[in-house]
matplotlib code that plots the C-alpha trace (Angstrom):
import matplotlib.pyplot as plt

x = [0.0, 1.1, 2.2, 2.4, 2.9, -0.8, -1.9, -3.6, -3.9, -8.1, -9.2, -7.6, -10.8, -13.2, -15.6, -14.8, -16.5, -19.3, -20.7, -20.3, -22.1, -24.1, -23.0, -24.6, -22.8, -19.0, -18.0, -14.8, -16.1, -13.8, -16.5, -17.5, -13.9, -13.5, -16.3, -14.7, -10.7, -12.1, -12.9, -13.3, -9.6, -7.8, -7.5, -6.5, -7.6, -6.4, -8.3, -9.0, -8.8, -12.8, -15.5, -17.6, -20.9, -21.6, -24.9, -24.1, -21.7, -21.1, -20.3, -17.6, -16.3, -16.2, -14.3, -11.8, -11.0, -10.0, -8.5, -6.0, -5.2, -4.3, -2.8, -4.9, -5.2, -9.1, -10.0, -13.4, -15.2, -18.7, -19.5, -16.3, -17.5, -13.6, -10.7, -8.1, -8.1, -9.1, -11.0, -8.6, -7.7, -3.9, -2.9, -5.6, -7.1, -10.8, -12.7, -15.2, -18.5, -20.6, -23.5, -26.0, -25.9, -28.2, -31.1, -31.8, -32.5, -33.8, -34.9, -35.0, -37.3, -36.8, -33.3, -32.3, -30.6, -30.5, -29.1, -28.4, -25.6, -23.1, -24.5, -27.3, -26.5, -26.3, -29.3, -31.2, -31.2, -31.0, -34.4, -35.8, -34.9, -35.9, -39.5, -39.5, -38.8, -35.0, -31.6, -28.4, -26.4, -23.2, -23.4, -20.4, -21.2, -21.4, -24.1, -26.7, -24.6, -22.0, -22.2, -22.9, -19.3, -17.7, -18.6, -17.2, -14.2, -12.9, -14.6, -16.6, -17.8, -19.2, -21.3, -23.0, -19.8, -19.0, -22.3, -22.8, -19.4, -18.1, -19.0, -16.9, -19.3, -22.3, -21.0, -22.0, -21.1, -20.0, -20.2, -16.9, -15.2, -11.4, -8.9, -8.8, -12.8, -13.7, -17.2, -17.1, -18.8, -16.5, -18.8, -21.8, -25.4, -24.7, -23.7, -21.1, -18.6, -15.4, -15.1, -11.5, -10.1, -12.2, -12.0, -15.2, -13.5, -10.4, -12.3, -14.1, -11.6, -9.2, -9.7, -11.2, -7.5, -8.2, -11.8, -15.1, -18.2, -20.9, -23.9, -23.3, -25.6, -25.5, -26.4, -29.4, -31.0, -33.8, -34.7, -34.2, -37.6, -36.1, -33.2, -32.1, -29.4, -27.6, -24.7, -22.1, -19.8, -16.4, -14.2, -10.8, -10.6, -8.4, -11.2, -13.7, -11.4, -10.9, -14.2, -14.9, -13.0, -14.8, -18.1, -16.9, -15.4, -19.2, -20.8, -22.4, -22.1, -23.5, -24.8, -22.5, -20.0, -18.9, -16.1, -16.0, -13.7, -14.3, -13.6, -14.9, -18.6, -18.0, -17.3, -20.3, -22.2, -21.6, -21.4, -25.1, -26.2, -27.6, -27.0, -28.9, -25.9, -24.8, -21.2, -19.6, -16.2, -14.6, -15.9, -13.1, -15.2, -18.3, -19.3, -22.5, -24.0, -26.7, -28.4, -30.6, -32.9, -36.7, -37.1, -37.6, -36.8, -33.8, -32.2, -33.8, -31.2, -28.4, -28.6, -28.5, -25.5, -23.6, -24.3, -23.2, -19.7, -19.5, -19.9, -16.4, -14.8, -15.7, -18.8, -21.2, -24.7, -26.0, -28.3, -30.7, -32.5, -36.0, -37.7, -37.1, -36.1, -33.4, -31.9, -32.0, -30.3, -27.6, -26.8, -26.5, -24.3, -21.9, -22.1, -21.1, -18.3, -16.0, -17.9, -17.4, -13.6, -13.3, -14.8, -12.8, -9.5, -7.2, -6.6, -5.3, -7.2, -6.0, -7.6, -5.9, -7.2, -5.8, -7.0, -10.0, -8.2, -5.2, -7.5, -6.5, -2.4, -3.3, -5.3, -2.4, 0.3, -1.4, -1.5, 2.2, 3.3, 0.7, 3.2, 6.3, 5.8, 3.2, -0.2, -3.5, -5.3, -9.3, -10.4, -13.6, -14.0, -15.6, -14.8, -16.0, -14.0, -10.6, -11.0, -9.8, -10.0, -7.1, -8.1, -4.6, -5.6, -3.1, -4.2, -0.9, 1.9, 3.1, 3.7, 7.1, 5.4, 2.3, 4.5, 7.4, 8.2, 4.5, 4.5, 7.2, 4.5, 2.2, 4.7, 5.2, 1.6, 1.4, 4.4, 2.5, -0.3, 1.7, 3.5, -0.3, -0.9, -3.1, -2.9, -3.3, -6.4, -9.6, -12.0, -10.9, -8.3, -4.6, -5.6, -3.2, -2.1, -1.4, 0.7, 3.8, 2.9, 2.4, 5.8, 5.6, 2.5, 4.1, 7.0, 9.0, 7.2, 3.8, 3.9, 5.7, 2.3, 0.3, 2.1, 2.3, -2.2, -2.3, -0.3, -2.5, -5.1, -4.1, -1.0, -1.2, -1.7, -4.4, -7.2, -6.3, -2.8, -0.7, -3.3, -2.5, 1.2, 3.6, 4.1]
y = [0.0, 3.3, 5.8, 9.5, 11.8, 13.8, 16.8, 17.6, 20.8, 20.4, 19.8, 23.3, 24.9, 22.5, 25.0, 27.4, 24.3, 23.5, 27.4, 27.1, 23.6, 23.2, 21.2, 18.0, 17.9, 18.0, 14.5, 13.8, 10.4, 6.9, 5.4, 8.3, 8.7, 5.0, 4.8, 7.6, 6.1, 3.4, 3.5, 0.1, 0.2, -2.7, -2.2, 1.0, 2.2, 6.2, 8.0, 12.0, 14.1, 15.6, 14.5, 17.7, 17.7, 20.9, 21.7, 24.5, 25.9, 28.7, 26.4, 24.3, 28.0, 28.9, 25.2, 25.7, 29.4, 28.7, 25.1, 27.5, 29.7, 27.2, 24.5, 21.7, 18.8, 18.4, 15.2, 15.7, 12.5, 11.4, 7.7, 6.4, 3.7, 4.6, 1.8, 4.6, 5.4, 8.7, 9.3, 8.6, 10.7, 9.5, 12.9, 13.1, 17.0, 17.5, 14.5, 16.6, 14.8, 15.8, 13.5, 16.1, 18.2, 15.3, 17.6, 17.3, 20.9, 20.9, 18.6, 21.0, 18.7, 21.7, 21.9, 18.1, 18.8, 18.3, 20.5, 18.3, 18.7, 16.3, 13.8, 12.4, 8.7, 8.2, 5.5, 7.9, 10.9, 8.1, 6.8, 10.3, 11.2, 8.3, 8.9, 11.7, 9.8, 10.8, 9.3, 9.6, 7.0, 7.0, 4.0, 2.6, -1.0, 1.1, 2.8, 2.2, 3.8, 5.9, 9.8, 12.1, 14.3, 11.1, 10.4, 13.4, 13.6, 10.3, 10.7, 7.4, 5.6, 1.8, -0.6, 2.4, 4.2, 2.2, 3.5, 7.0, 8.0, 8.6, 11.7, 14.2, 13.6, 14.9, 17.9, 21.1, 23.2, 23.1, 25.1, 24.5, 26.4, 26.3, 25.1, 29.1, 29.3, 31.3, 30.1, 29.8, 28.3, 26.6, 27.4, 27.5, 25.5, 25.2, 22.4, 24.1, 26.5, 27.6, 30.9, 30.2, 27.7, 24.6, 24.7, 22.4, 19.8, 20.5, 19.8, 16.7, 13.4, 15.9, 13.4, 16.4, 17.7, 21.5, 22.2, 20.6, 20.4, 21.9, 21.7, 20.6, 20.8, 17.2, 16.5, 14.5, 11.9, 10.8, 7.3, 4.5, 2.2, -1.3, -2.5, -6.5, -8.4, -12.2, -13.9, -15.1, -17.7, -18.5, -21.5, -19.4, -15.9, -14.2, -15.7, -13.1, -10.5, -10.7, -11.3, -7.5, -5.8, -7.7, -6.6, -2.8, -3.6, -4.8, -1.6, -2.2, -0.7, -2.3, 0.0, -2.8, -5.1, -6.7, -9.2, -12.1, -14.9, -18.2, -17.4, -13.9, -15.2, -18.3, -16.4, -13.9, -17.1, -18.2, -14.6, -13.9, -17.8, -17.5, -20.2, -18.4, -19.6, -22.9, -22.9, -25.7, -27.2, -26.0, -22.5, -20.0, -16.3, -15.1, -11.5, -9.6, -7.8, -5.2, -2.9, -0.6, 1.8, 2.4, -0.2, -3.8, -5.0, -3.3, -4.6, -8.1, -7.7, -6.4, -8.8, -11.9, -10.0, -10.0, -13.7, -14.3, -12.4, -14.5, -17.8, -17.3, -16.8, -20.3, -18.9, -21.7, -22.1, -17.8, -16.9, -14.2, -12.9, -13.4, -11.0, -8.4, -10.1, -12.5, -9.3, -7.5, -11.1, -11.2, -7.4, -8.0, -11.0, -8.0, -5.4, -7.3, -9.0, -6.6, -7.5, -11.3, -11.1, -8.6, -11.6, -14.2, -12.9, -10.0, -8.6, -5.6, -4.4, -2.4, -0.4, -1.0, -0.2, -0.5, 0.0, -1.8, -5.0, -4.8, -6.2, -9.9, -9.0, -7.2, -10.4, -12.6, -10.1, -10.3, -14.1, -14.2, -11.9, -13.7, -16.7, -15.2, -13.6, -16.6, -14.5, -15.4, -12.9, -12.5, -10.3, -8.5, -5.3, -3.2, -4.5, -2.4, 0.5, -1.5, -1.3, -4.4, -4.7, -6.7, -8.4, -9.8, -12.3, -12.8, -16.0, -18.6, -15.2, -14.8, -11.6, -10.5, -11.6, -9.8, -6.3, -7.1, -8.5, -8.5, -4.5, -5.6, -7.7, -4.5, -2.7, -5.0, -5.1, -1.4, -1.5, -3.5, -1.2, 1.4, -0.5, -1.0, 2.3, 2.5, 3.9, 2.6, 3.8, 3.7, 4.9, 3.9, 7.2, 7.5, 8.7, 7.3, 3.8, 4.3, 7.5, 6.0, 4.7, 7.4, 8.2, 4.8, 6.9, 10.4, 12.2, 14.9, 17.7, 16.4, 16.0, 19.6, 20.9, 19.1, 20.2, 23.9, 23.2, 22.1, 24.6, 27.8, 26.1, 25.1, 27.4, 25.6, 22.4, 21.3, 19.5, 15.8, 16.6, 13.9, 11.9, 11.6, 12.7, 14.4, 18.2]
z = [0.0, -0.8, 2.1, 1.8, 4.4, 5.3, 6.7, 9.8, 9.1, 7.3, 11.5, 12.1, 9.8, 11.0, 12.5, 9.4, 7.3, 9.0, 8.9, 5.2, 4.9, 7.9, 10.9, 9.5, 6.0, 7.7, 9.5, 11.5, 12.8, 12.0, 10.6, 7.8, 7.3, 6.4, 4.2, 2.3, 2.4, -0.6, -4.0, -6.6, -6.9, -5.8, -1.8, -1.4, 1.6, 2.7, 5.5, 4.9, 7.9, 7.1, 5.1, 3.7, 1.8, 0.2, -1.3, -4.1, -6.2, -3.8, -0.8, -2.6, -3.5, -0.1, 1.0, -1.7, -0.6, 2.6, 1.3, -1.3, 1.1, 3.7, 1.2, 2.5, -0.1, -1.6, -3.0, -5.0, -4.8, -6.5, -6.1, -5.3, -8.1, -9.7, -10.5, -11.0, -7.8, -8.7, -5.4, -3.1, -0.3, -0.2, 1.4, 3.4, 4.3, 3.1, 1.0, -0.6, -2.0, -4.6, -3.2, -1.8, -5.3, -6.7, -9.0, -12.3, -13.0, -16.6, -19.1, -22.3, -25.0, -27.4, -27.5, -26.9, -23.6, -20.0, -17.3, -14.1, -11.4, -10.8, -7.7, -9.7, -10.7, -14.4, -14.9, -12.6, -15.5, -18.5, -16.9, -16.6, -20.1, -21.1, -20.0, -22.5, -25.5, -25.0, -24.7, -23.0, -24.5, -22.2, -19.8, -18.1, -15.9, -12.7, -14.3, -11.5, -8.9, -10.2, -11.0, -13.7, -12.1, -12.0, -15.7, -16.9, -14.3, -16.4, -20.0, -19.6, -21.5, -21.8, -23.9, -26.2, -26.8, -30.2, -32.0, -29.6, -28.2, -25.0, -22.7, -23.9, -26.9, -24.5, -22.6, -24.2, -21.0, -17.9, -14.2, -12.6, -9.1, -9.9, -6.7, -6.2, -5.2, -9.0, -10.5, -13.9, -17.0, -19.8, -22.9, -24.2, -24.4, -28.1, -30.6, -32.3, -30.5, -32.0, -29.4, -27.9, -26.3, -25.4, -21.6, -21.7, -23.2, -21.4, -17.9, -19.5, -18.4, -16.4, -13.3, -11.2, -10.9, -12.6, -10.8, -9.9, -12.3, -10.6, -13.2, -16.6, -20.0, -22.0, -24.9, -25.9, -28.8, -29.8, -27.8, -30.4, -30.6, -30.9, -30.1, -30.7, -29.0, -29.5, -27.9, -30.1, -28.8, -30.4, -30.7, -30.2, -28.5, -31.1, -33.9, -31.4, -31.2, -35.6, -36.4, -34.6, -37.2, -39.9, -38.8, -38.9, -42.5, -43.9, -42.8, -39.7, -36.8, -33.5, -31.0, -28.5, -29.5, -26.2, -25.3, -22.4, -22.4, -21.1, -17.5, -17.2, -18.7, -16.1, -13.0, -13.5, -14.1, -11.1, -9.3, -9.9, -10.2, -13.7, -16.2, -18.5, -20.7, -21.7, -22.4, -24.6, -23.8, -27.0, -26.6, -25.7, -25.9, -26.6, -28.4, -27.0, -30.0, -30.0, -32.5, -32.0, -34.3, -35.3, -37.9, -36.2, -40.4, -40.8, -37.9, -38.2, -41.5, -39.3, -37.4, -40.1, -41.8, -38.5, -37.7, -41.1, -41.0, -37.5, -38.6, -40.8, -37.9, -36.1, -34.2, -32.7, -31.8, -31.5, -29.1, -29.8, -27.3, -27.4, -25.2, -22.9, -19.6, -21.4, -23.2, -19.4, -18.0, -20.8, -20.0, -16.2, -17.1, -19.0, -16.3, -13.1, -14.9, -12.8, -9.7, -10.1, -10.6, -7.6, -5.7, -7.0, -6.6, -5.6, -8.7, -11.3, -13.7, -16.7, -19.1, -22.4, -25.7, -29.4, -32.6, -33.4, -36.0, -33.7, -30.7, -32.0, -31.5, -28.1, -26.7, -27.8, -26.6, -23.3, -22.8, -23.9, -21.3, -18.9, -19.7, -19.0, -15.6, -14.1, -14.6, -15.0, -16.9, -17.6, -20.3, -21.7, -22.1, -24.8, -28.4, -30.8, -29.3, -29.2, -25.3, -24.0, -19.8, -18.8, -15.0, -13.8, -10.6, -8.1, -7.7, -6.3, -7.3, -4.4, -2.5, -3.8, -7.3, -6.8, -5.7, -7.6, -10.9, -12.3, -12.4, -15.0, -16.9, -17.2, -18.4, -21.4, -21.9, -22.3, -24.0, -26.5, -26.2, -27.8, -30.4, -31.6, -31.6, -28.5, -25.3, -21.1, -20.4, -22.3, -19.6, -16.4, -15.8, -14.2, -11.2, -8.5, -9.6, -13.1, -13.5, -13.0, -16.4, -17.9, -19.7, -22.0, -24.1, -23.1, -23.9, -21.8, -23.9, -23.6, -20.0, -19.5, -21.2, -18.8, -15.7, -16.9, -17.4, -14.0, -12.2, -14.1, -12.8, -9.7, -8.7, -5.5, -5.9, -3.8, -5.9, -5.9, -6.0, -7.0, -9.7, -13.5, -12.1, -9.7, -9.8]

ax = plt.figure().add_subplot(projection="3d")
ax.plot(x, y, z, "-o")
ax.set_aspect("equal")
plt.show()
């Protein structure tokens, strides 16, 4: 576990915070504390000195003022649902949660938009839109409980982001308080915006290191009428991996293209006791395939065009999904792979992704290097995007294995990674455990540019200091 001197120094303005939040909303108990010292990452555990709940814009101003002045470290925090370890309060001084900011303020029907503030949980607003004939498309596996300042602190993005993009594809503005306490808006409420520089976009995936969203304006679609799903199962992983590019290549495009292997669709299986899925011995991977649109014909066609690519690519028996509970049980199986590893094993999980066609060579490059240093690896992750989660169980390694020589095995991967043109995190962020990393897709210049961003923004250096890199 990682140990870095902390502060004492947030306990000094404790009374200062709780006139600014109201006694209620600031905690110094050991229990609060705890339940804020944890994200998803690993088992990293790192107590802050306060936890404070501010209700508005202004009240986070008034934190961060006396935080700046002060120099006490701020961690911003939504549903600590992060594998980054983005939300960690490794220097400990104030945790500051986003949770009580939890409206949707505006669903504008005219203008395709929604105004909300960053505590609501993401299926909460894609449910409300929904209800008005609307999408949000963006829909990571945590979508149930993580947050819509969480989403756009690390530019998720999930199952939808091969047909819809990612959320920096949704953000048309934002209300942000810099570390210094200012209140500002990054843009505009429009589609198209070429007035300066694009501080919207700039704050969109920043890891909540140059300010905290307050409000933000997303973008919305039209909700798609029908949507149709089928599980393809696959004799040899890398066939799966190939037979993604392929589908690209005949002009479709699959609103999700999902990848499980063998043991990931086995242990999630088990996880949620569902056989819903009968697995063959020779079967190696499977491919979850949606599309989605507003003619049930059209993507009846999709559909038989895709099996058919498949079936050149040593595919077996497809499910389709009959109705709407089996779809809702295939999807469930997807989104708590993560959950069922976590339970199975200690384990690391990176956030690789590569070109689309290079997903075969990744896969392959990953088992190799799996080989080499004694790993057992479980993969899925989001196909059609190239976005390959790589779930490295610690399994028999042994301690000196585990903290050791296997950081040398990740290395190689991403290594590999950027041979291919690709990059070490897709979606999941640097945050704390992956910046050492950072130089294999960086060079010297790049990461001056960065620093020199993050010091203008934050000349002190107090909002979650020491994620994405070092000052």
């Amino acid at each position: 576990m990682l140990t870095i001197e902390k502060t004492n120094s947030a306990l000094v303005h404790l009374e200062s915070f709780k006139n600014i939040c109201g006694a209620t909303n600031v905690f110094v108990d050991e229990d609060v504390l705890s339940a804020y010292a944890s994200d998803e990452t690993e088992d990293l555990h790192f107590l802050p000195d306060i936890v404070v709940k501010p209700g508005s814009a202004e009240e986070i101003s008034e934190i961060l003022k006396i935080c700046n002045q002060y120099k006490i470290p701020v961690t911003p925090r939504g549903a600590g649902t992060g594998l980054s370890g983005g939300a960690l309060p490794h220097l400990g001084g104030v945790l500051l949660s986003v949770e009580r900011m939890n409206k949707i303020l505006l669903v504008d029907e005219r203008n395709l938009q929604v105004i909300t503030e960053p505590g609501v949980i993401t299926e909460v607003l894609q449910d409300a839109v929904k209800e008005k004939g609307l999408f949000y498309p963006p829909d990571p596996s945590s979508r149930g409980s993580c947050m819509i300042g969480g989403n756009i602190a690390e530019n998720s993005g999930g199952p939808k982001a091969v047909k819809y993009g990612v959320v920096k594809d949704y953000v048309l503005n934002l209300q942000v308080v810099l570390p210094t306490g200012e209140i500002i808006w990054t843009g505009a409420n429009v589609l198209k915006n070429a007035t300066g520089y694009n501080l919207t976009q700039l704050m969109v995936g920043s890891e909540g290191t140059l300010g905290i969203v307050t409000k933000a304006v997303l973008k919305l679609l039209p909700l798609p009428k029908y949507d149709l799903l089928m599980l393809v199962p696959f004799s040899d992983a890398e066939k799966a991996c190939a037979a993604v590019s392929a589908i690209f290549m005949a002009g479709f495009t699959p609103s999700a293209m999902e990848f499980m292997e063998r043991d990931a669709l086995e242990w999630v299986m088990r996880f949620v006791d569902n056989s819903i899925v009968a697995i063959e011995d020779d079967i190696q991977a499977h491919l979850l395939i949606e599309v989605d649109g507003n003619d049930v014909e059209v993507l009846m066609k999709e559909m038989e065009g895709i099996a058919t690519i498949a079936t050149g690519f040593d595919c077996g028996e497809i499910l389709f999904a009959e109705d709407a509970q089996q779809k809702a049980e295939l999807w469930k199986l997807r989104r708590r792979v993560g959950e069922a590893v976590k339970s199975h094993s200690i384990y690391k999980e990176e956030d690789t992704v590569v070109p689309r066609a290079e997903l075969p060579v990744l896969l392959k490059g990953v088992k190799e290097i799996g080989k080499k240093y004694g790993f057992h690896s479980v993969c899925y992750g989001h196909a059609g995007d190239g976005n390959l989660h790589v779930n490295i169980i610690k399994g028999d390694l042994s301690d000196e294995q585990w903290n050791g020589s296997l950081k040398e095995g990740i290395r190689e991967i991403f290594f590999l990674v950027k041979e291919l043109g690709g990059t070490i995190s897709g979606e999941h962020g640097i945050g704390l455990v992956q910046k050492e990393f950072l130089p294999i897709v960086f060079d010297d210049v790049q990461l001056r540019l960065m620093r020199s961003i993050k010091k203008i923004f934050d000349p002190n250096n107090i909002l979650n200091a020491g994620k994405i890199f070092d000052l």
